[in-house]
GUMIKOL-788737 format. One record per residue (C-alpha): x, y negated, z negated. Coordinates in Angstrom, 1 decimal, padded with zeros to 4 digits. Example, Ala and Ser with C-alpha at 12.3 -4.5 7.8 and 13.67 -1.06 7.14 Angstrom:
<recs>
X->012.3, Y->004.5, Z->-007.8
X->013.7, Y->001.1, Z->-007.1
</recs>
This chain:
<recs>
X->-010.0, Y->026.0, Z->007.7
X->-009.4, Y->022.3, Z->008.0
X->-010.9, Y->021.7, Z->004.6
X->-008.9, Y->024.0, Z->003.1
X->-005.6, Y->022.1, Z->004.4
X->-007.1, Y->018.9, Z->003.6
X->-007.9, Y->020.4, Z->-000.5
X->-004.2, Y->021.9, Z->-000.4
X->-002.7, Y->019.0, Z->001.0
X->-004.3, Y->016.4, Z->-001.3
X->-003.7, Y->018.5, Z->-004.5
X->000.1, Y->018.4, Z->-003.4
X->000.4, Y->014.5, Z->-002.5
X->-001.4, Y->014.2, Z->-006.1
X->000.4, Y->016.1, Z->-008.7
X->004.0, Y->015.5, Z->-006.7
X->002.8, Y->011.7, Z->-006.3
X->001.8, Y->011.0, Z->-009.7
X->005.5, Y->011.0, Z->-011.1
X->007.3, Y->010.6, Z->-007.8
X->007.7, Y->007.0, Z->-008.2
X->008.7, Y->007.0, Z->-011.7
X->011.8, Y->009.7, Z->-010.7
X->012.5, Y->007.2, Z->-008.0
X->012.7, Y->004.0, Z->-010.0
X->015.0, Y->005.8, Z->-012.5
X->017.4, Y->007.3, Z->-010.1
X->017.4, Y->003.6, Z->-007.9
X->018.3, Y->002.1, Z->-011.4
X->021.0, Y->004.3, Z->-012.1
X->022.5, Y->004.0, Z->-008.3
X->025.9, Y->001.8, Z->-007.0
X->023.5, Y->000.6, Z->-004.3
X->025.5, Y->-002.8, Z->-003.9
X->022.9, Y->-004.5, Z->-000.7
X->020.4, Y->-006.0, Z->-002.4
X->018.2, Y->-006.1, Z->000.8
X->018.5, Y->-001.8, Z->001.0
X->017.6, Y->-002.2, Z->-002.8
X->014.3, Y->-004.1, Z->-002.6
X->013.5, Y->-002.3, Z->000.7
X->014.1, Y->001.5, Z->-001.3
X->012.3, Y->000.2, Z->-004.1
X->009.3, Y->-000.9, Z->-001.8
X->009.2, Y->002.4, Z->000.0
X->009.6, Y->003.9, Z->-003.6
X->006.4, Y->002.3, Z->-004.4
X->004.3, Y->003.4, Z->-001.3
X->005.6, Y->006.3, Z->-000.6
X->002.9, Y->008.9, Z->-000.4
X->000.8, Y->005.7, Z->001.6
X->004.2, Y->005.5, Z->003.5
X->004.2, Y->009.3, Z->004.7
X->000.3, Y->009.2, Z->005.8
X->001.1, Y->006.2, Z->007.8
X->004.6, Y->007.5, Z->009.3
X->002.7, Y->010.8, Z->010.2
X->-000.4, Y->009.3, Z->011.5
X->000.6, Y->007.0, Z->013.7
X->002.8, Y->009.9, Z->015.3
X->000.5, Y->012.6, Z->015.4
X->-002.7, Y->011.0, Z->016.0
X->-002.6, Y->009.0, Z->018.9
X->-004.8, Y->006.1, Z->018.1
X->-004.6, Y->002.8, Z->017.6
X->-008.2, Y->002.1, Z->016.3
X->-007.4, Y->005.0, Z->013.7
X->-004.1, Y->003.8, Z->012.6
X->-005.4, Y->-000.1, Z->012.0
X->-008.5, Y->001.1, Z->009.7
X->-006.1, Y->003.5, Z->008.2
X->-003.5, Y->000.6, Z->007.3
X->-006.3, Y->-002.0, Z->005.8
X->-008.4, Y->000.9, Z->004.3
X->-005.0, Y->001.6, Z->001.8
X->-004.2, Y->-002.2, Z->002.0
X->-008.2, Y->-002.5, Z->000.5
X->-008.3, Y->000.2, Z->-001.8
X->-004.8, Y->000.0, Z->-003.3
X->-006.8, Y->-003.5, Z->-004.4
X->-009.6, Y->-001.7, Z->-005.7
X->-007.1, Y->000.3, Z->-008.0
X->-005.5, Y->-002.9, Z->-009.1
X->-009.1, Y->-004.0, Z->-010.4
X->-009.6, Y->-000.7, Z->-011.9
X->-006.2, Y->-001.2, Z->-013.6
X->-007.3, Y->-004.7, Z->-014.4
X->-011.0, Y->-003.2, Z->-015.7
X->-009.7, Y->-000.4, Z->-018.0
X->-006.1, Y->-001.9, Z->-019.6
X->-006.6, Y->-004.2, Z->-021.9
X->-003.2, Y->-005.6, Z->-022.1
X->-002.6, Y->-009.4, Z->-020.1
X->-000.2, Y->-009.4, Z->-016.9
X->001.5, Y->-012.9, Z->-016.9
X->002.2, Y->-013.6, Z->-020.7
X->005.3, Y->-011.5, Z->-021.4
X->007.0, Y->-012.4, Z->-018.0
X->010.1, Y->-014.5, Z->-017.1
X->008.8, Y->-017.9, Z->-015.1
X->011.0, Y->-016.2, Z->-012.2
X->009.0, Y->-012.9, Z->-012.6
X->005.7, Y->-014.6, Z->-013.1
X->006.4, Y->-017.0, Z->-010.4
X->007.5, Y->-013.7, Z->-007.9
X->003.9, Y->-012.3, Z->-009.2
X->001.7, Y->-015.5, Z->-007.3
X->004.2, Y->-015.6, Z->-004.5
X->003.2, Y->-011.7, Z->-003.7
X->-000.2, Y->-012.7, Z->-003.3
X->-000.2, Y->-015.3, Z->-001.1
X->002.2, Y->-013.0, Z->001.1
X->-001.0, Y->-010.7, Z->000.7
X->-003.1, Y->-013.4, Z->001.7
X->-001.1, Y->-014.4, Z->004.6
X->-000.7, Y->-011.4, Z->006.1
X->-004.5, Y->-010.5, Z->005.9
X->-005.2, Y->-014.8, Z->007.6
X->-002.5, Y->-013.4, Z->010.3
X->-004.4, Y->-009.7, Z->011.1
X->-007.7, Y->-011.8, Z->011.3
X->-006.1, Y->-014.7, Z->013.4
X->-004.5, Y->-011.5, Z->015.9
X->-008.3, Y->-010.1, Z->016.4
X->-009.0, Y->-013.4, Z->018.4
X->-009.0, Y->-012.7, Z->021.9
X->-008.4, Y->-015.7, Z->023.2
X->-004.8, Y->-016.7, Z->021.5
X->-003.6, Y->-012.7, Z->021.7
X->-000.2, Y->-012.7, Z->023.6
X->002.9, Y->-010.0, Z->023.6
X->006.8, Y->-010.4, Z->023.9
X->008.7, Y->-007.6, Z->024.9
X->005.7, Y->-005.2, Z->024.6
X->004.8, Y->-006.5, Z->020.8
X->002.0, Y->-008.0, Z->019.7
X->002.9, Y->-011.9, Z->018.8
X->001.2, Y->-011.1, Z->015.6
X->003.4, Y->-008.1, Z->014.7
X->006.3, Y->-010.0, Z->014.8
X->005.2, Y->-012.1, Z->012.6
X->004.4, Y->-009.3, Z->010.4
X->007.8, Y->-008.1, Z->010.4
X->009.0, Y->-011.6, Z->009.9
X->007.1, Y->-012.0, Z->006.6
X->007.7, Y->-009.0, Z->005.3
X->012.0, Y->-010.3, Z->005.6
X->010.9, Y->-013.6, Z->004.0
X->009.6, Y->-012.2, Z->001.2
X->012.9, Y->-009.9, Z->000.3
X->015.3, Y->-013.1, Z->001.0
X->012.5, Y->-014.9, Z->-001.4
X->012.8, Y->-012.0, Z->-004.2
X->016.8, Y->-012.2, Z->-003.4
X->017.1, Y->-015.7, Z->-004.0
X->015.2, Y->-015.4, Z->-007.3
X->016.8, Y->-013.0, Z->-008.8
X->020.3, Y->-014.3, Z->-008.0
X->019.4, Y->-017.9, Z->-009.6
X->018.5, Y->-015.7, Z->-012.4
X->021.9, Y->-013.8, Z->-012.2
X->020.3, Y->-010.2, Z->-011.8
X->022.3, Y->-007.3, Z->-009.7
X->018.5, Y->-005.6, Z->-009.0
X->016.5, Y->-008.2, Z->-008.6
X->013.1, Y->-007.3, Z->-011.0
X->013.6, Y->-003.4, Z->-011.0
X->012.1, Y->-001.7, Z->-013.9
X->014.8, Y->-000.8, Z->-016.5
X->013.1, Y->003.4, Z->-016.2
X->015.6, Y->005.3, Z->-018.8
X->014.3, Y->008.9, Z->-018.2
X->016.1, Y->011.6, Z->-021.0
X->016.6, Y->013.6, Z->-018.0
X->020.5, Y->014.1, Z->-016.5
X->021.0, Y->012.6, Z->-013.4
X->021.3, Y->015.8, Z->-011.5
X->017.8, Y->017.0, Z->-013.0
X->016.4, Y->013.4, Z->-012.1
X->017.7, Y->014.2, Z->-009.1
X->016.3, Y->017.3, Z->-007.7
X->013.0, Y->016.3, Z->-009.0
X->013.1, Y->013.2, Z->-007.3
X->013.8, Y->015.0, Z->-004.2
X->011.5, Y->018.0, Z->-004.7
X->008.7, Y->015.7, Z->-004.9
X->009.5, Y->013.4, Z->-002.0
X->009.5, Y->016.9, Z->-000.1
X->006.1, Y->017.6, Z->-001.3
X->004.8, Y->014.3, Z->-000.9
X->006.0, Y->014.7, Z->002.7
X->004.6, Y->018.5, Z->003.9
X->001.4, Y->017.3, Z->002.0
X->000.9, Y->014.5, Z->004.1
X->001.7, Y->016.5, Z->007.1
X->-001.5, Y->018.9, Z->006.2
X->-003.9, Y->016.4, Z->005.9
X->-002.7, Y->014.0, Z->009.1
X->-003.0, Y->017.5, Z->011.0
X->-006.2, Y->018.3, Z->009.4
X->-007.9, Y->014.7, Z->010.0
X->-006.7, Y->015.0, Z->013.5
X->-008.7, Y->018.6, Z->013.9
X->-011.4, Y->016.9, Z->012.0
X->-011.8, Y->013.8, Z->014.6
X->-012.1, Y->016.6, Z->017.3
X->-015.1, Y->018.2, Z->015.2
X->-017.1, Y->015.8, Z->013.9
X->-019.7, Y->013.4, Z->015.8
X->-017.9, Y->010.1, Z->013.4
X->-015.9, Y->006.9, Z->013.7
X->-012.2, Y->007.7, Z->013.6
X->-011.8, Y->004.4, Z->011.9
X->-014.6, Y->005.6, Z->009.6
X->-012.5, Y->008.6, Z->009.0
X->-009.0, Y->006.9, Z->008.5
X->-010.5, Y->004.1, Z->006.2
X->-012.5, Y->006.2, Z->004.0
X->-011.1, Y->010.0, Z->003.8
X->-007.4, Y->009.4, Z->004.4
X->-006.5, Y->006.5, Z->002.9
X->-008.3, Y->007.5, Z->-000.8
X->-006.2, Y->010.5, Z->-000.5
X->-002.8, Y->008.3, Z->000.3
X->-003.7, Y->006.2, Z->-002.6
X->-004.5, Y->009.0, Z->-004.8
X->-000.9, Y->009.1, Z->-006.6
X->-001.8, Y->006.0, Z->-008.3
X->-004.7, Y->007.0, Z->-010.3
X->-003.0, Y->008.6, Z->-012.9
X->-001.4, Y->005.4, Z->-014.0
X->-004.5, Y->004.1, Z->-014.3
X->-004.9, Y->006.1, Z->-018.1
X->-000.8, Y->006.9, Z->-018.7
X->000.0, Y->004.4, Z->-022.0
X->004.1, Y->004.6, Z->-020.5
X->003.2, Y->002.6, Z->-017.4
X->002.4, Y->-001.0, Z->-018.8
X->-000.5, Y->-003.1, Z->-016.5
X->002.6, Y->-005.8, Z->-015.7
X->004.5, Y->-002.7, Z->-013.9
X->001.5, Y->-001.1, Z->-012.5
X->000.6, Y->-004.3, Z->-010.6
X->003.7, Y->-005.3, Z->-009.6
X->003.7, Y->-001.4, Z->-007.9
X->001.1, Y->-002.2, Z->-006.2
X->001.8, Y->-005.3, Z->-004.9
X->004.8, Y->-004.9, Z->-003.2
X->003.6, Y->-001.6, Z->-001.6
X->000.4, Y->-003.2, Z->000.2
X->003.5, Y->-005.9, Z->001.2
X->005.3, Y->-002.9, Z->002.4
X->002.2, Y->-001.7, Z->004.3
X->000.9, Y->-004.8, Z->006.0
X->004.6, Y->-006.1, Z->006.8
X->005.9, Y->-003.7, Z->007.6
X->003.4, Y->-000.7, Z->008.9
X->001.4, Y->-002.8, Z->011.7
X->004.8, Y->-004.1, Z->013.4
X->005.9, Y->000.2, Z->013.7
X->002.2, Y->001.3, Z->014.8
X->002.7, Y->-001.6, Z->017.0
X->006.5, Y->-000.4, Z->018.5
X->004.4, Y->002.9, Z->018.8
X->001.7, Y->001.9, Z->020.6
X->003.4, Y->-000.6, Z->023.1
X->001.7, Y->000.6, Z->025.9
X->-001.6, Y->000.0, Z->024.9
X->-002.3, Y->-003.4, Z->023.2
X->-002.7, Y->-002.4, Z->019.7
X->-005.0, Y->-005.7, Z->018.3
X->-007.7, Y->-005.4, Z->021.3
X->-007.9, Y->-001.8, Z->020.3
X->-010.1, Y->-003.3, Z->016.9
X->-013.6, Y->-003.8, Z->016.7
X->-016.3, Y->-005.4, Z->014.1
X->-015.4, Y->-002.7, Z->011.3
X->-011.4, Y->-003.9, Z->011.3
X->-012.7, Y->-007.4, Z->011.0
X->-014.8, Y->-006.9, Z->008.0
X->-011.9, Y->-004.9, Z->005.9
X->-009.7, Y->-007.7, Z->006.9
X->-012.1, Y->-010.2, Z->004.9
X->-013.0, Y->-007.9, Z->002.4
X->-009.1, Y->-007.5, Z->001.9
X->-008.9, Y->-011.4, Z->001.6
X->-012.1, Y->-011.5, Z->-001.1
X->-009.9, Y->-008.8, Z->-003.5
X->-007.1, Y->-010.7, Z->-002.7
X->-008.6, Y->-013.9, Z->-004.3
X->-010.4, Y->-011.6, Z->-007.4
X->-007.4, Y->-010.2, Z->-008.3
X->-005.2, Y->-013.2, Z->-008.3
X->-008.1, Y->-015.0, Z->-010.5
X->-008.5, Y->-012.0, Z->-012.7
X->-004.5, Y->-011.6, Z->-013.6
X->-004.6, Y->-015.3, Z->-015.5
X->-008.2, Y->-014.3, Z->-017.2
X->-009.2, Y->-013.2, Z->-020.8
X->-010.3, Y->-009.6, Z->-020.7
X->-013.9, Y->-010.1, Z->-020.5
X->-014.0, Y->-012.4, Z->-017.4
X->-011.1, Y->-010.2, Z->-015.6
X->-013.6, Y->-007.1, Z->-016.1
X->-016.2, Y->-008.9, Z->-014.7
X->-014.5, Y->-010.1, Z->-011.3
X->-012.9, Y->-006.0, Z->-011.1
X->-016.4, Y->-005.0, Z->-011.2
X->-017.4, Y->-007.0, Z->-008.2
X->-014.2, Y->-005.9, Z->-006.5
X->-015.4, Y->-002.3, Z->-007.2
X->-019.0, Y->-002.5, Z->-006.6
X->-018.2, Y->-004.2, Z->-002.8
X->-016.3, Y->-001.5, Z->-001.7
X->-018.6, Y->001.0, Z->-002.9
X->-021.4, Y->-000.8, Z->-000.8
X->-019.2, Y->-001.0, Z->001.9
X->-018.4, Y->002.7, Z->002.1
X->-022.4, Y->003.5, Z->001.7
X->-023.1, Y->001.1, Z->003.8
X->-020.4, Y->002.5, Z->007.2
X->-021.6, Y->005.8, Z->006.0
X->-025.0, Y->005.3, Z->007.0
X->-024.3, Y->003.8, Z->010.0
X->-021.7, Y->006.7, Z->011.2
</recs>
């Protein structure tokens, strides 16, 4: 029975996902939105969503902190290893065809990345862990990034005299009442798929003799990042726009995410809840952080080389917990 939810709920996250964000872009694009902050935060949570819905669910449902941080840095990581696929199959270049305000947006987004995977490791060190008003010192600062890098977006795009600072420009033939209702039929979806398979890894954690971290690292987070894979071979969604997607969702995730499964979990102290296994997909974060910022400013041929690496190391890694759990 629990298979069968989690089969039904991943083929629902999947075929609603795959065009959810597109229906989402279009219909923010076309909206009299005026806050730019609410803009870039929608467009964020646009981005993530299905990822957004997992973590939302998760976090409420199943009660534990050791799952919820590997379920965090196991999208965080593999959202990374789609970027390299991206990188690996598309042939196109990322940085050429940019603005120097776009491009520049592009580098700052990964050293937020990069930050906020130094801070998570730094917060794993007993002895400088301290909490203010029930929050982890770290989480704030979490939360704190995540504001400085909308006000950094905000700033940009009003020296460069844009109203939606670096939206895509989606024009769907679609009315906006159709866009709509199929942007909100498939944010339902998204949502009562999710719910099936938080419930069903929750039964399944009860069942099986393995890691809960194992679980939320390697079986729910492939199926949160699962929406993006279609992109992956779709010739309408350019490699510039797929990475920039993905991007600011694992900003969304890691600034945002680990400060509410910290508000959540203030009784416990969330960090001292890690162990060895939320270490290493901290660094391995940081190592396809740094490939993927090398590959975007390389000729195909080197770029497909340092994707493969990025994809070969997380295969091993996944063989390599499997055997152990």
């Amino acid at each position: 029975m629990v298979w069968i939810r989690f089969f039904t709920g991943l083929l629902v996250i999947f075929f609603a996902g795959k065009r959810h964000s597109i229906y989402g872009q279009a219909y923010l694009s076309q909206s009299d939105i005026k806050s730019l902050w609410l803009r870039s935060f929608l467009r964020h949570l646009i981005n993530a969503f299905p990822e957004s819905c997992i973590l939302f669910l998760s976090a409420s449902i199943i009660l534990n902190p050791s799952f919820n941080l590997a379920l965090i840095w196991g999208i965080f990581v593999l959202n990374l290893v789609v970027l390299a696929t991206a990188l690996f199959i598309k042939r196109e270049q990322v940085l050429v065809s940019l603005s120097p305000g776009f491009a520049r947006m592009f580098q700052v987004s990964f050293f937020f990345l990069l930050g906020f995977s130094i801070l998570y490791l730094l917060s794993l060190w007993p002895k400088i862990q301290a909490r203010f008003f029930h929050l982890g010192w770290p989480s704030i600062g979490f939360l704190v990034g995540y504001l400085l890098y909308i006000h950094l977006f905000i700033t940009e795009a009003r020296q460069m005299s844009q109203t939606k600072p670096f939206e895509e420009d989606i024009k769907l033939k679609l009315p906006p009442m159709v866009l709509f209702l199929r942007f909100f039929m498939a944010t339902l979806l998204i949502f009562a798929g999710a719910g099936q398979v938080v419930y069903g890894c929750k039964e399944l954690i009860s069942q099986i003799h393995c890691s809960p971290s194992f679980i939320g690292a390697f079986l729910l987070a492939p199926i949160a990042c699962m929406p993006k894979l279609p992109a992956l071979w779709q010739r309408d969604i350019s490699l510039t726009s797929l990475t920039k997607r993905i991007l600011e969702a694992n900003i969304l995730i890691a600034g945002f995410f680990i400060f509410w499964a910290d508000v959540l979990f203030f009784k416990s102290d969330l960090y001292s809840t890690a162990r060895g296994f939320h270490f290493c997909l901290a660094l391995i974060a940081i190592f396809f952080i740094i490939l993927s910022f090398l590959s975007i400013k390389m000729d195909l041929k080197k770029r497909r080389v340092f994707s493969s690496i990025t994809i070969l190391t997380y295969f091993l890694l996944f063989v390599y917990e499997l055997v152990l759990n």
